[in-house]
N, C-alpha and C positions, 0 to 999 in steps of 0.2 A: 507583770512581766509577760511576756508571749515568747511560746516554747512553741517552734514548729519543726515540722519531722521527729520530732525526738522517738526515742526509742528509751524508755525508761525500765531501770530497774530497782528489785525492794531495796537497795542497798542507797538510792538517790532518792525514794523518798517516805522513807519509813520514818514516823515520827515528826512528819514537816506538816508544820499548818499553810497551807496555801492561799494567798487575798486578794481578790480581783486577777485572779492570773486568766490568762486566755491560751487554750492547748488546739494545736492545728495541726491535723492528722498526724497526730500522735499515739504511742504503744503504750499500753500498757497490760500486756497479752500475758496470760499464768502467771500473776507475779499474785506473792501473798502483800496483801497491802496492809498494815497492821499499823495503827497509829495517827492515822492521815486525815486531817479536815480540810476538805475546801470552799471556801468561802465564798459566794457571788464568782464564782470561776464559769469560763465557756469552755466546752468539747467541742469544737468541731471538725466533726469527719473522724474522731479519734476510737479509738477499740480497746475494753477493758477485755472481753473476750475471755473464760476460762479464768476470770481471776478470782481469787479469795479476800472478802472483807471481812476485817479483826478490827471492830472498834472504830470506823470510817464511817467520815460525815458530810453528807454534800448538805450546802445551804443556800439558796436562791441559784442553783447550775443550771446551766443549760445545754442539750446535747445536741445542737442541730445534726444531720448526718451521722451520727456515731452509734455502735456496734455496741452496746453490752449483752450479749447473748451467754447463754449458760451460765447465769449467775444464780447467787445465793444472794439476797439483799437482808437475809439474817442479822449479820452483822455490820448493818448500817443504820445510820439515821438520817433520814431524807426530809428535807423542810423546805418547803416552796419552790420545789423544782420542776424545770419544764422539759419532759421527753419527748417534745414536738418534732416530729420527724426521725425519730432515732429508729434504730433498730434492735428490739428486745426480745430476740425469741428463743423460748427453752428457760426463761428463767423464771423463779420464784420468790415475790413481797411477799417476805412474813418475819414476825420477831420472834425470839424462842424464851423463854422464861429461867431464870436460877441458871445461868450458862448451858444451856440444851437439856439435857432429859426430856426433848421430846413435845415438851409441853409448850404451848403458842400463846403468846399477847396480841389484846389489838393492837392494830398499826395504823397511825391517821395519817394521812396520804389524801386529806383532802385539799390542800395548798396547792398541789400539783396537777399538771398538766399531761395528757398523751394523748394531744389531738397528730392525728397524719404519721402515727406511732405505729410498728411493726409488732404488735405481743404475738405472734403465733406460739401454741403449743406453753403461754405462759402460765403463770399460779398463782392468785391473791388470796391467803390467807388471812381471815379475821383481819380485812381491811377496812378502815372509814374511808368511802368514794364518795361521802356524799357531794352530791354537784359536779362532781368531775367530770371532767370533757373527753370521752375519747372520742370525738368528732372524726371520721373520715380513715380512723384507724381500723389495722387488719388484726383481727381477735380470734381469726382458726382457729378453734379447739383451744380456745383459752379458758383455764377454770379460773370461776369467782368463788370460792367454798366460803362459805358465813361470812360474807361482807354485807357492809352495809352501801348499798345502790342507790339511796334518795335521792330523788332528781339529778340521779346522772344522766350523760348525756351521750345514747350512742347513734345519733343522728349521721346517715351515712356509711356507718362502720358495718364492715363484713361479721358478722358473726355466725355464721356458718360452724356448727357442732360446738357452741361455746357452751360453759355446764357453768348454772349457777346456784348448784347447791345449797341449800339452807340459806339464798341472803335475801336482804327484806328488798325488796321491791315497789318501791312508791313513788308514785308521779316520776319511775323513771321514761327517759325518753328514747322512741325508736321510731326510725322512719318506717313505710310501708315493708322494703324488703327488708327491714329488719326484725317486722314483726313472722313475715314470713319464714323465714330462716329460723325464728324461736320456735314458730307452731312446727315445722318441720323437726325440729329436735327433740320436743315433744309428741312427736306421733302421730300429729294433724296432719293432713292433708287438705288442700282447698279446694272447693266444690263448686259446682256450679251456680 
């Protein structure tokens, strides 16, 4: 089905499995979504924005142009999904263990995509990246805290003050300014 303009609330889809739907700048702005898998589903141009995930599943989605900023992706599970183009910034990939107290699992997120992807100011916790492409994406002050980076790929991508705390680092990839922009975050400066 394809849902355009819509303006959604938890009351139309709390509890619904969604398959092969296509959503076209569509809302779904502060809503708690609790319940909800979407299957091979498209966003585009749409805004979760402010929302809350309780038990929500994207699988094979893709978000060309869309908004999910200020998010918690805690309470998701994400499987081969592509954030190409989207807009992610202010929020947080990480899973919590025993319903929170705090405590964090890894999260594999290596399926996935965020080439030409906005993360400014975003958080990956205890993520598997390995090989992931954030090709050509803006990473400001994005932290990586104990992920694993193996030949990922940030080829292109602004990473300007990005913090990559405790994560392993092997044959990942960076263009020239990208190496720059590390050694600058680290305290390097370039010489003559």
């Amino acid at each position: 089905m394809i849902y355009k303009n819509k303006i959604f609330s938890e009351e139309e889809i709390k509890g619904k499995n969604f398959n092969k739907d296509s959503f076209v700048n569509c809302k779904f702005i502060n809503l708690n979504l609790r319940f909800v898998s979407f299957d091979v589903c498209e966003f585009k141009i749409s805004n979760f924005s402010g929302s809350v995930f309780d038990i929500v599943s994207f699988t094979d989605c893709t978000f060309p142009e869309s908004k999910l900023s200020n998010l918690d992706f805690s309470g998701c599970e994400i499987k081969r999904c592509n954030f190409s183009k989207a807009v992610i910034e202010n929020s947080i990939f990480q899973q919590l263990k025993n319903a929170g107290k705090g405590l964090r699992k890894k999260v594999n997120l290596t399926d996935s995509l965020f080439e030409n992807t906005d993360l400014t100011d975003s958080i990956f916790v205890l993520c598997n990246l390995e090989k992931v492409s954030f090709r050509n994406s803006k990473l400001e002050k994005c932290v990586f805290e104990k992920c694993d980076l193996t030949q990922a790929d940030f080829s292109g991508a602004n990473i300007s003050g990005v913090n990559f705390e405790e994560s392993k680092i092997d044959k990942t990839l960076l263009d020239v300014n990208g190496f720059i922009a590390f050694g600058n975050s680290q305290g390097f400066i370039l010489g003559d």
